[in-house]
C-alpha positions in Angstrom: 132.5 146.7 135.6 136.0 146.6 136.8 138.7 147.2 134.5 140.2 143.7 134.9 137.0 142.4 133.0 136.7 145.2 130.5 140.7 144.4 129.3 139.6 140.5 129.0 136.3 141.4 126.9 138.2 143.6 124.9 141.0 140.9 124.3 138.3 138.3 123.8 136.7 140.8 121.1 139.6 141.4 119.5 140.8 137.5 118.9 136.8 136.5 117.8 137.1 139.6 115.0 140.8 138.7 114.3 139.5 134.5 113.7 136.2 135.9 111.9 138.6 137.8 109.3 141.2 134.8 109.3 138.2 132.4 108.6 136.8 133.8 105.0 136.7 131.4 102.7 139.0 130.9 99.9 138.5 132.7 96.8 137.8 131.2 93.8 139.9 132.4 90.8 138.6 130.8 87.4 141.1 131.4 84.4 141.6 129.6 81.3 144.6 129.4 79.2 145.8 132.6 77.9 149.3 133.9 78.2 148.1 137.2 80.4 146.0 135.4 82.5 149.3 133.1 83.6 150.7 136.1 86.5 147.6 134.3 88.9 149.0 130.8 88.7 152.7 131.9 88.9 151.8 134.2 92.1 150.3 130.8 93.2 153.3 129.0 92.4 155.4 131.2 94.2 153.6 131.8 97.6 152.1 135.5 97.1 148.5 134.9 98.2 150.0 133.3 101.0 152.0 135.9 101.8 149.4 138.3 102.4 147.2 135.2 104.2 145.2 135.3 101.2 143.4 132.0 100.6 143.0 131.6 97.0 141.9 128.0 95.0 142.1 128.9 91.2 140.3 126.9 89.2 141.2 126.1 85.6 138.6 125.6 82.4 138.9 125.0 78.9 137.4 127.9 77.2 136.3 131.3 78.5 132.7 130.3 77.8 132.5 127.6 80.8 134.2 130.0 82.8 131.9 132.6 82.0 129.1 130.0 82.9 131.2 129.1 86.0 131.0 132.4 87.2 127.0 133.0 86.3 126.4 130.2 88.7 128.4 130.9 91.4 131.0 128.6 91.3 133.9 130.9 90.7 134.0 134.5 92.4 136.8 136.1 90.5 137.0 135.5 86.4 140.4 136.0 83.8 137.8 137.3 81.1 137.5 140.2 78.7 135.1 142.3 78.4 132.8 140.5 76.0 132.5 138.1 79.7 131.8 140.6 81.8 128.9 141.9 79.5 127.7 138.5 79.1 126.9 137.5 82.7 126.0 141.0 82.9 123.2 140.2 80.9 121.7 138.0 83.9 119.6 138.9 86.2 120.8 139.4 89.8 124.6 139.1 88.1 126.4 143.2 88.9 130.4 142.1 87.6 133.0 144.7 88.6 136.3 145.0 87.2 139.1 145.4 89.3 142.3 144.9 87.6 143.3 145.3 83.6 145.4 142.0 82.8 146.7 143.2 79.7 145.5 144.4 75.8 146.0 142.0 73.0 148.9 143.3 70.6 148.6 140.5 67.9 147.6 137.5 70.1 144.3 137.2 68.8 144.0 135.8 65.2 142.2 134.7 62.5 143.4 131.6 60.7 143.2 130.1 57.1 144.1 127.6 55.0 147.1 129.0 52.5 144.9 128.9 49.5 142.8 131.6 50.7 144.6 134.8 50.0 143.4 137.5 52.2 140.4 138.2 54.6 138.2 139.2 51.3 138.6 135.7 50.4 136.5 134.7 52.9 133.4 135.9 51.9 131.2 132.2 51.5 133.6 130.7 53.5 133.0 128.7 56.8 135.1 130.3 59.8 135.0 128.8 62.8 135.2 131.0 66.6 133.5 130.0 70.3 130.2 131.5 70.2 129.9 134.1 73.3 133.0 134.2 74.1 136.0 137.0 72.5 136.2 135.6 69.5 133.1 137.3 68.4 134.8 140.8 69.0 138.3 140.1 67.0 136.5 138.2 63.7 134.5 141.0 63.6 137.2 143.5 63.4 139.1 140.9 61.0 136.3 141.0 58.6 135.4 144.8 58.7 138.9 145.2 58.0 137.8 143.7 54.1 133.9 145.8 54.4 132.8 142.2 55.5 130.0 140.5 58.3 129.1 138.0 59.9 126.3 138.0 57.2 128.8 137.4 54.4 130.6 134.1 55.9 128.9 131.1 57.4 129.7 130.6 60.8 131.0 127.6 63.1 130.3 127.7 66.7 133.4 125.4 68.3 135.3 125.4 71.8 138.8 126.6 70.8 140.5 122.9 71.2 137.9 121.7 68.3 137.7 125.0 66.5 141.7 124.2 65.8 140.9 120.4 65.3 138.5 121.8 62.4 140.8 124.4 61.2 143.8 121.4 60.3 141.2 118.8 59.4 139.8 120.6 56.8 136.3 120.9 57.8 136.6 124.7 58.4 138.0 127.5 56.0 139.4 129.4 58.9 139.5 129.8 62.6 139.4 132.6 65.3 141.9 131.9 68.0 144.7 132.5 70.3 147.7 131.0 72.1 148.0 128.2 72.9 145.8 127.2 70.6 146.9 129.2 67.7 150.9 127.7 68.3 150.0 124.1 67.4 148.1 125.6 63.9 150.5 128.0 62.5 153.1 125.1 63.2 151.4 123.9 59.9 152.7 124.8 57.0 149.1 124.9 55.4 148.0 127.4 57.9 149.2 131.5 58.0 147.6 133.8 59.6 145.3 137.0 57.8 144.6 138.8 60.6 145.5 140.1 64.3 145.1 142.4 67.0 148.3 144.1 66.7 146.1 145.9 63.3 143.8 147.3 66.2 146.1 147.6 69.3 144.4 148.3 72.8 140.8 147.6 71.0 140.8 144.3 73.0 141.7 143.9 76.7 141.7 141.0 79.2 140.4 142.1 83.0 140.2 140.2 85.8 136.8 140.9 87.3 134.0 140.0 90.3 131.2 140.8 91.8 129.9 143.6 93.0 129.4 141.6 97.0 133.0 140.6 96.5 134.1 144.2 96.3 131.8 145.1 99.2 132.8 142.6 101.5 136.6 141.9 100.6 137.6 144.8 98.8 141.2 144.3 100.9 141.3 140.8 99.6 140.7 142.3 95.8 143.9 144.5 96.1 146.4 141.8 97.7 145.1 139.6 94.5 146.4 142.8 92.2 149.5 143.2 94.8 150.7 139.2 93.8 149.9 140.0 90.8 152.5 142.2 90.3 154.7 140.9 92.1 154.3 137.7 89.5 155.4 140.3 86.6 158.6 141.6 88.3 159.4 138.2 89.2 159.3 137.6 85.6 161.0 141.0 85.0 164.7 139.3 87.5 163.9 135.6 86.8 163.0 135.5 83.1 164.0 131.7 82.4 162.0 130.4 86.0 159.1 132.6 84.8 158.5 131.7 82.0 159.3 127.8 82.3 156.9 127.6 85.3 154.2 129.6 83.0 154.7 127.6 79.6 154.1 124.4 81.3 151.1 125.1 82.5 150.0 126.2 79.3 151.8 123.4 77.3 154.5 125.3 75.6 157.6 125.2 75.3 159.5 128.2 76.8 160.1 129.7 73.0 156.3 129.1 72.3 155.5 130.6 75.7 157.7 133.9 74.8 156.3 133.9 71.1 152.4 133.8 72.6 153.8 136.9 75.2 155.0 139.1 72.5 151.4 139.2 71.1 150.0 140.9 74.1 151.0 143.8 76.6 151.3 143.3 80.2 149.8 146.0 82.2 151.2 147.0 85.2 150.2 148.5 88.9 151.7 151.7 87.8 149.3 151.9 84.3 146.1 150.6 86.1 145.1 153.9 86.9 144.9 154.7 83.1 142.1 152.3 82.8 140.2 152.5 86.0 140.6 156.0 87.1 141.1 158.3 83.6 138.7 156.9 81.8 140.1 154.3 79.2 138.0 151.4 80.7 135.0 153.7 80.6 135.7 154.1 76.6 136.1 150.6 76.2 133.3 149.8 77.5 131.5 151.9 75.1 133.2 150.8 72.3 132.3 147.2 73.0 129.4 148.0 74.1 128.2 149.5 70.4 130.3 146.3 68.7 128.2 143.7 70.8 124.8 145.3 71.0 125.0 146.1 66.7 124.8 142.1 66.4 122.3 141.2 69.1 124.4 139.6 71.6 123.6 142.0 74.8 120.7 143.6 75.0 121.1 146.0 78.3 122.4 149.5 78.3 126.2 150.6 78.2 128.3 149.7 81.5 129.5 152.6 82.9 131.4 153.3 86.6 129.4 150.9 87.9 131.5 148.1 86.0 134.5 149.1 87.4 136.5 149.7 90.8 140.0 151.3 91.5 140.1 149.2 95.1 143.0 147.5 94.0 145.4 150.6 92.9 148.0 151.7 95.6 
């Protein structure tokens, strides 16, 4: 072959595997509304996927639960979840989810509700409390009510979506609700309504991750990593543009920029520099455990405990 012809086919190679790469599709972020979770639509907002020709649609839902149902039938391939998701879909057949990237823990954000006249959490017992079935809330009333030597078998419970759950809560028709922002800013703007529990009584216990699947981190583990980079890069644009921030991140939501702050400061941001905590040292492998034990010791997963296999440092520098 002369050389002429071996320079063109190795040009022509090089531009079919340069518009093969350049040609994968979009990828499909679901994420519901959750102050953490907001980084992904702010690096939108400001250009960071595209920055790093990154194709990314995110897709919004109401609740975690029809994300989580999202994901389990393929309609999403990247999930803003916790790890009660991730065992969830784990739970189907065929369905291998990976964590790649700790979003943040919840330091407060997640509460239990009630009407004023109901003093404390031991008040409760008999009482209606509504929470979304399959979805976190399971994990944080249970903490809530072992923190009085209560369960689920003591109080009658309300499966709602979080919008009605908080619909329920103010109507009456429930005793008390598990919830978060924004949900839980519109309740405790009652005056009927205080709050007898949070996370920040069991800091770090409950973490939100955003995770995939186990093809996705085969096939575009690169792609995985510039997600975490604009990621980042969302939180220390945050970090030298506060007010811009957090404006473009509390509309989304529907807060107000005070709200939006308020729902922030029950949660910590994790950043690139603390990932390794979790996915290298072993903290995600403990919480895994730990939730594990907690979900398994009321029926809701079945499988074994997710080890290493659930988890992937691809996205750390």
């Amino acid at each position: 072959m002369r050389p002429i012809q071996l320079c063109s086919l190795i040009i022509l190679s090089l531009i079919l595997a340069s518009c093969s790469k350049s040609s994968q599709p979009a990828l499909r972020i679901g994420i519901n509304a959750w102050p953490g979770y907001e980084y992904l639509t702010l690096a939108e907002q400001m250009g960071y996927y595209q920055d790093q020709g990154l194709k990314v649609k995110l897709i919004p839902f109401q609740t975690l639960a029809d994300g989580r149902r999202a994901f389990e039938k393929g309609h999403i391939d990247i999930m803003a979840g916790t790890l009660m998701e991730l065992y969830s879909v784990r739970e189907i057949a065929g369905i291998n989810p990976v964590a790649f990237l700790v979003a943040d823990f919840s330091n407060g954000g997640d509460m239990l509700l009630a009407h004023k006249d109901i003093a404390n959490v031991a008040a409760l017992k008999g009482k209606r409390i509504g929470l979304e079935a399959g979805s976190v809330d399971v994990l944080t009333a249970a903490s809530a009510l072992a923190s009085a030597q209560l369960s689920f078998d003591d109080v009658i419970l309300v499966s709602l979506p979080q919008p009605n759950n908080i619909k329920a809560l103010l109507a009456g028709e429930i005793d008390a609700a598990q919830t978060y922002p924004p949900f839980a800013t519109k309740a405790l703007a009652n005056p009927n309504i205080i709050r007898l529990f949070d996370t920040s009584q069991t800091p770090g216990d409950i973490i939100d991750i955003i995770f995939t699947r186990r093809s996705i981190v085969t096939e575009r583990a690169e792609d995985l990593a510039k997600v975490a980079r604009a990621f980042e890069r969302a939180i220390q644009y945050q970090s030298t543009n506060h007010e811009d921030a957090i404006a473009r991140m509390a509309k989304r939501e529907g807060l107000t920029p005070a709200e939006f702050i308020d729902a922030l400061s029950g949660l910590k941001i994790i950043s690139q520099q603390e990932q390794a905590t979790y996915l290298r040292e072993g903290k995600l492998l403990e919480l895994l455990g730990s939730t594990h034990k907690a979900l398994a010791s009321i029926g809701v997963i079945k499988k074994s405990v997710c080890g290493i296999e659930c988890f992937t440092d691809v996205a750390i520098k």
